[in-house]
C-alpha positions in Angstrom: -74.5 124.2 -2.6 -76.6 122.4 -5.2 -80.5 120.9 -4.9 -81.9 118.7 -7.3 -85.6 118.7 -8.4 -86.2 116.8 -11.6 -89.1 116.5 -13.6 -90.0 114.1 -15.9 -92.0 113.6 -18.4 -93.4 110.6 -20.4 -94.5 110.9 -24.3 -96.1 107.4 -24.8 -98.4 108.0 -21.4 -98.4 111.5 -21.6 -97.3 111.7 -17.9 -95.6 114.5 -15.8 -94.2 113.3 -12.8 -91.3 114.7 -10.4 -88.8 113.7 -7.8 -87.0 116.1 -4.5 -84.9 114.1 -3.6 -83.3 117.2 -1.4 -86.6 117.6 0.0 -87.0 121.4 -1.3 -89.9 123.0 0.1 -92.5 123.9 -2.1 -91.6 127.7 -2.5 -88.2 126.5 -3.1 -89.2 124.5 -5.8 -91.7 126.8 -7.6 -89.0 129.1 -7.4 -86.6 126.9 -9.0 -89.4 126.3 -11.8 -90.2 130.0 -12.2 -86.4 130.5 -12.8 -85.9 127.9 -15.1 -89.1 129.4 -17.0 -87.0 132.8 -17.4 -84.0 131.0 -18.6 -85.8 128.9 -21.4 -87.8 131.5 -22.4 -84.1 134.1 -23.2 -82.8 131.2 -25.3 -86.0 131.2 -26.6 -85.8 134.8 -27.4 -81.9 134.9 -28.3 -82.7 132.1 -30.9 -85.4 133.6 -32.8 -83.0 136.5 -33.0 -81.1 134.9 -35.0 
């Protein structure tokens, strides 16, 4: 099962704006956020490793 919550963001305006089109409720999608924060942040970290 897959849910989509995407996030976009515009660098002329300097918007942030997002879409649920699944309709995720809001702990779903702060979850989802939070989890995406981990995972950027260990490539983070496994790139300045190297």
């Amino acid at each position: 099962m897959k849910k989509v919550l995407t996030i976009e963001v515009d660098y002329v305006d300097g918007s942030i704006d997002y879409s649920n089109p699944d309709e995720l409720t809001y702990s779903e999608a702060l979850g989802a956020i939070e989890f995406v924060k981990l995972l950027i942040t260990k490539d983070f970290m496994d790139e300045a490793k190297e």
